[in-house]
C-alpha positions in Angstrom: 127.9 153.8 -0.4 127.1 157.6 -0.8 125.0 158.8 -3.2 126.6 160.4 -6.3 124.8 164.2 -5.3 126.3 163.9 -1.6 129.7 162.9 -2.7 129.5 166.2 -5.2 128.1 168.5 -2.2 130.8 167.0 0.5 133.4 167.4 -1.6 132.2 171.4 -2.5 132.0 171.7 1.5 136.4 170.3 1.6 136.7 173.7 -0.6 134.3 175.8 1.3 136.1 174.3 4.6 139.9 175.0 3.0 138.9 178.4 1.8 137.7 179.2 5.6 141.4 178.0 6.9 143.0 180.6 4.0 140.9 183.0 5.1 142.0 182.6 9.1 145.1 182.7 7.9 145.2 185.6 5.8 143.4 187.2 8.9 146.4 185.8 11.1 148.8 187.4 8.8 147.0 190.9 9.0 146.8 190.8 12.5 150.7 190.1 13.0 151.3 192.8 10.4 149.7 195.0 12.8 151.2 193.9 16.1 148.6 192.1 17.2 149.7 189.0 17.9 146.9 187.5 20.3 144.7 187.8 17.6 147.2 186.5 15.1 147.1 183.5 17.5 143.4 183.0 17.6 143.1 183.3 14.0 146.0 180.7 13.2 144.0 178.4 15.7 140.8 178.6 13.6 142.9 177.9 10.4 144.0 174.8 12.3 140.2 173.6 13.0 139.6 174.6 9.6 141.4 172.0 8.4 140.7 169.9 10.9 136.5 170.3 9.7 138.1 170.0 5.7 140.2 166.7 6.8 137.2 165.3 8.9 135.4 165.7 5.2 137.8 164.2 3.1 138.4 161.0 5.3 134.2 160.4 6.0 134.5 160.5 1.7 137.1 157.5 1.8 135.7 155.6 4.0 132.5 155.4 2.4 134.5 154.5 -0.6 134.6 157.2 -2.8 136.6 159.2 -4.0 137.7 162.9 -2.9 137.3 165.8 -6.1 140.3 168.7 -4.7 138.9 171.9 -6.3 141.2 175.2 -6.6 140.6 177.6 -3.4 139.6 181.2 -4.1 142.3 183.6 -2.9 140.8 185.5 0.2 141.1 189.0 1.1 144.4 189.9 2.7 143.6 193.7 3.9 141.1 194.3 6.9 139.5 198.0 7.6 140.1 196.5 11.8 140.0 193.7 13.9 136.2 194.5 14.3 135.8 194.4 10.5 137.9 191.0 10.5 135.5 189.1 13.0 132.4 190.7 11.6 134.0 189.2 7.9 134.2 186.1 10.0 131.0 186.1 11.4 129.4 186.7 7.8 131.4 183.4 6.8 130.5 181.6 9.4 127.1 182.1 9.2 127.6 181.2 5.5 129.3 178.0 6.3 126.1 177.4 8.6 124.1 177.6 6.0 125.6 175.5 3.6 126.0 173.1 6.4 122.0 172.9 6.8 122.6 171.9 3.3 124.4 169.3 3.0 121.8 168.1 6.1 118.7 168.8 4.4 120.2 166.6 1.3 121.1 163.6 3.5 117.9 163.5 4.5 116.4 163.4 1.1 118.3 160.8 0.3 117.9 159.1 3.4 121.4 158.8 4.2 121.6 158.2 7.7 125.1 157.6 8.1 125.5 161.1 6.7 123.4 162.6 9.0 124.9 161.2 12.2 128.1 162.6 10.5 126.7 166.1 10.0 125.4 166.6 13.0 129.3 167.2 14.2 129.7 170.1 12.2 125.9 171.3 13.0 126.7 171.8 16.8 130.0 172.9 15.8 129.0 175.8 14.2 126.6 176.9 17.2 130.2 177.2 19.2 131.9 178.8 16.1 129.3 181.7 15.6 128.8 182.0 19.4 132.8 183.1 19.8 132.7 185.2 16.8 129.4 186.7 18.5 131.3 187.6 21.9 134.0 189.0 19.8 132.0 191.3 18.3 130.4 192.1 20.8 133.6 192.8 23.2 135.5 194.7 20.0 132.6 197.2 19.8 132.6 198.2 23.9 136.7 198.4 23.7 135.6 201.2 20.6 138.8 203.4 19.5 140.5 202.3 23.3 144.0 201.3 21.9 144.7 200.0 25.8 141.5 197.8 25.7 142.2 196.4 22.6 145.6 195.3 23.7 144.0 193.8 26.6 141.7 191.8 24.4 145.1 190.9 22.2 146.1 189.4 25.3 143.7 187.4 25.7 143.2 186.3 22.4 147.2 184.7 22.7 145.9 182.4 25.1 144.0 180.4 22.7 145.0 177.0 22.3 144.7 174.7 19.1 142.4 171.6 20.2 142.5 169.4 17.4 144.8 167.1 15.6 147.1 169.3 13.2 148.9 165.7 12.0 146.6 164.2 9.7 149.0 161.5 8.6 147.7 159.3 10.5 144.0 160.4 10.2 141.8 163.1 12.0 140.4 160.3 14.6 144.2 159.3 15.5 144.7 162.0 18.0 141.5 161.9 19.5 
């Protein structure tokens, strides 16, 4: 059974983890608005992972026997300045998921929740990965600069991205796996 002040703080991280998958999607959007469909692509896969963390969430909540508290998501920003200002946003919420992450850690182990801790240690190395690709992004958007030929090159790229997790929760998040 978890502890009343980790049930409150997982279910804030299902919001913080759905507001993540509206903001990939609202970046998706952008991008396709601007032709730029590879990274369209790699932002509707992160909105799918999103979910995937948020459902991962909601189901460890249940089966610990309690109950999951939906809160109302924020309404994310649906303009960019450019891609490069899109993963740096990223980045910056990333980072800020991280944190909140380290949170939720550092409260399981107050409360000497083990269980929870095994459980968070998912997300801890999945946020290595997630700020690691945002990283190379960055990284890759500010050498391609103002080259409109690079940047479709990258685009390209970007298409290629596959989603790797289970986007039919109706049988549960460990169903696919």
């Amino acid at each position: 059974m978890l502890h009343k002040k980790m049930v409150q703080a997982l279910n804030k991280q299902i919001n913080k983890e759905m507001y993540s998958a509206y903001l990939y999607m609202s970046m998706s959007n952008h991008s396709a608005q601007l032709g730029l469909k590879g990274f369209a692509n790699w932002f509707m896969v992160q909105y799918h992972e999103e979910m995937f963390h948020a459902m991962k969430l909601y189901e460890y909540i249940q089966r610990q026997g309690e109950s999951v508290k939906l809160e109302t998501i924020a309404t994310p920003p649906d303009t960019f300045a450019s891609p490069l200002d899109m993963y740096t946003q990223t980045l910056t919420h990333e980072q800020f998921i991280t944190s909140s992450i380290n949170e939720l850690m550092e409260l399981a182990i107050k409360l000497k929740d083990h269980a929870t801790q095994i459980f968070l240690e998912w997300y801890i190395t999945e946020q290595i990965e997630e700020e690691e690709n945002d990283n190379d992004i960055i990284l890759q958007l500010k050498l391609i600069g103002d080259n409109p030929h690079a940047l479709l090159m990258l685009d390209r790229e970007l298409a290629t991205r596959m989603t790797t997790v289970t986007v039919d929760f109706s049988k549960g998040v460990e169903a696919a796996a």
